[in-house]
Each structure stands twice: as structure tokens, then as C-alpha cells.
Residue, then its C-alpha position, 0 to 999 in steps of 0.5 A: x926789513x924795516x918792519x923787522x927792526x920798527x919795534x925791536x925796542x919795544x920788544x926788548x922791554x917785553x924780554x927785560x919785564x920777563x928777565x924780572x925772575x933772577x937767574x938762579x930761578x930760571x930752570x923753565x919747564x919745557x912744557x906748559x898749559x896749551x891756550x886755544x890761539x887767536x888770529x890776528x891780521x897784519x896792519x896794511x901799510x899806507x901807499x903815500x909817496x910822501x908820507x914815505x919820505x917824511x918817515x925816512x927824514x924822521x929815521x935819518x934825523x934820529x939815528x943821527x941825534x939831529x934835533x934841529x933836523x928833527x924840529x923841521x918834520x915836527x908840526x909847531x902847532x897843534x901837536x899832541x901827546x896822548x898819554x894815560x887818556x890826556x893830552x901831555x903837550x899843554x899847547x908846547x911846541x912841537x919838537x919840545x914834546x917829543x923831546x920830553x916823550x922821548x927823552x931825547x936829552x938823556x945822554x943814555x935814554x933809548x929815547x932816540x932809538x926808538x923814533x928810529x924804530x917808529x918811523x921805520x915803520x910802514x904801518x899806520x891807521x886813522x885814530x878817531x880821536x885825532x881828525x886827519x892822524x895816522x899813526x903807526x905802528x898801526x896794531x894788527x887786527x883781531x877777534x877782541x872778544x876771543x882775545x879777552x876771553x883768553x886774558x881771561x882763560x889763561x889768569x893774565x892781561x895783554x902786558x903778557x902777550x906779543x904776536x909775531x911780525x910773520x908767520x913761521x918764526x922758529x921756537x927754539x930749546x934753548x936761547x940759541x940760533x944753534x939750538x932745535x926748533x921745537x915749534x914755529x910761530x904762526x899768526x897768533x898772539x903768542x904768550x911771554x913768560x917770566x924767567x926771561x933768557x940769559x942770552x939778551x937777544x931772546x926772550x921765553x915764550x909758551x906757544x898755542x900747543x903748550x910747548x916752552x922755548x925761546x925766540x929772538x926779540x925782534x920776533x914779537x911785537x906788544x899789544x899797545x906800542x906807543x904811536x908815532x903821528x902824522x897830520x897834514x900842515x900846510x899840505x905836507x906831511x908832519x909829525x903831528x903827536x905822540x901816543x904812549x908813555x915815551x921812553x922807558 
């Protein structure tokens, strides 16, 4: 499912922050602190027939490193891209912002990657600072007082936590598909821990109920993924900006 693959890259950069603690530290317990769990709302997908479209030219043309096919989906004028609360295009062309976003001339960036994983992504949301863009993926909806207030319980900021693409995702003993469930993921941000895995397709999570295990990384999505955005030009849908920091 495209959601399950949107942000796998943006995942893996929570899995390789948390593997930041070498191997030889990383004895984890197999119990920590509980937090109390706060909710949170899947984004709604946006029914248009042809933004669907534009989304599908816009994956096609990344895992095939087409720029050229990529320049005609990108808006030529007005494109932006908000990055640390201002604008990063500076009035260039379309295509050349998310190029240098994206790092899409690095022979080893994961630049084109993830556009792939952005454009897969059904979900998108209005922002107010953009009359007439979308962007996706669009961020789930949650209690902000009750999310701060957990930051604030548990000592850490929102880089430490990701919340599940669904409900019932399996915690596992140890960073591995054969190894015992000993939780299972509801609708909840879920808090990653340091040490990482020696498996790169997992990273190490404490759920709500205290309990230390591992799920695989295109479980969690982050709080504050970049953005991909659509406007409308001349009627038809365009990528129209960029929100975030691009390629790592």
C-alpha cells in the first residue's frame, strides 16, 4: 500500500538518529517507564481524480531519475520552498528548487527516493501560509496540549517520537519478523529510543505500557515530515513547493 511505503525514508532517518549509540552499548532493557498514550487521527486523503494522476507522473518520473519528466509536473512560476520559516526558492525555477531540496544531482542522495515516497502519498491538507496548496503528507491530527504535556513528562522533544501508519503493528523481542510479540501498536505516538538495531529494517521503540521491543521501519512515520505541494496552474495540478529540510 502507498501509504505503507510514503515514508519509509523518512523513517529510516528516525531508525539511523536512534542507531547513533554503538553496538556494544546497545544491551536494551526490556522494560522502561510507561507514558500515558495520546491519540491521534489519520490524515483523510484528498478525492481528486487528477491530483491522483499528477501524484502518479510525479512517483513514475522519480524512480526513473527522469528530470525532464519531472520539470513538466513542476510549476515554473511561484514555486516555493519553506525551509526554517522562509522561503528557499529566491524566484528560481521550479525544477531547479526541487533539485537542489532534493539533491537530485548526487549520484548517491536519496533525494529521488524520497519524492518517490511524497508522491505515493495519498494525503494532503491545506496550509494556511500557501493560498490554494496542499501539501502531503498531511500530519495526523492530535491533542497538542496532550502531546506537549508528554514531551514534557517524558524529558524529550517531538524528534523522539512517530506514530504508526495503523493500528496493531506487532512489537517484537527482538529485530526480528520470527521473534515474540510482546505488544502491538495502537493509534498512539509511540516513543523511539536510542541504541537503534543491528537489523537495519527495525528500529527500537518503548510503547505506552512500558514494554521495550522493535518494529520494522515503515511502521512509524515522524512528527514534521517534509512536505510535498500542489497548486493549481493554469487549471491543472503542479507541483507547486517544497516544506522542510530536503535530502538529509
Amino acid at each position: 500500500m502507498p501509504r505503507h511505503r510514503r515514508l519509509r525514508i523518512a523513517a529510516a532517518m528516525i531508525a539511523a538518529l536512534a542507531a547513533a549509540v554503538p553496538v556494544a552499548a546497545q544491551e536494551p532493557p526490556t522494560r522502561g517507564k510507561p507514558y500515558r498514550p495520546v491519540p491521534i487521527q489519520q490524515p483523510a486523503e484528498i478525492k481528486d481524480p487528477d491530483l491522483t494522476v499528477l501524484r502518479a507522473k510525479v512517483a513514475e518520473a522519480a524512480r526513473n531519475r527522469d528530470r525532464a519528466a519531472l520539470a513538466k509536473l513542476a510549476a515554473d512560476k511561484g514555486f516555493f520552498w519553506d525551509r526554517d520559516g522562509a522561503d528557499a526558492a529566491r524566484g528560481r525555477h521550479g525544477i531547479d528548487v526541487l533539485g537542489a531540496a532534493l539533491g537530485l544531482s548526487n549520484k548517491n542522495g536519496v533525494g529521488w527516493d524520497m519524492l518517490a515516497g511524497l508522491a505515493d502519498d495519498p494525503s494532503a491538507a491545506p496550509v494556511h501560509s500557501r493560498k490554494g496548496a496542499v501539501c502531503g503528507p498531511a500530519e495526523p491530527r492530535f491533542d497538542a496540549k496532550a502531546f506537549a504535556a508528554l514531551l514534557k513528562d517524558t524529558q524529550t522533544d517531538a524528534a523522539a517520537w512517530g506514530y504508526p501508519y495503523a493500528a496493531g503493528a506487532d512489537v517484537r523481542a527482538t529485530p526480528q519478523a520470527s521473534a515474540p510479540v510482546i505488544d502491538k501498536l495502537g493509534l498512539t505516538f509511540v516513543r523511539v529510543l536510542p541504541g537503534g538495531s543491528v537489523n537495519p529494517n527495525y528500529m527500537r521503540v518503548l510503547t505506552p505500557a512500558g514494554k521495550v521491543g522493535f518494529v520494522t521501519i515503515d511502521t512509524l512515520a515522524p512528527i514534521g515530515s517534509d512536505q510535498l505541494c500542489y497548486v493549481k496552474d493554469g487549471g491543472a495540478w503542479k507541483v507547486g513547493g517544497y516544506i522542510g529540510a530536503g535530502e538529509p
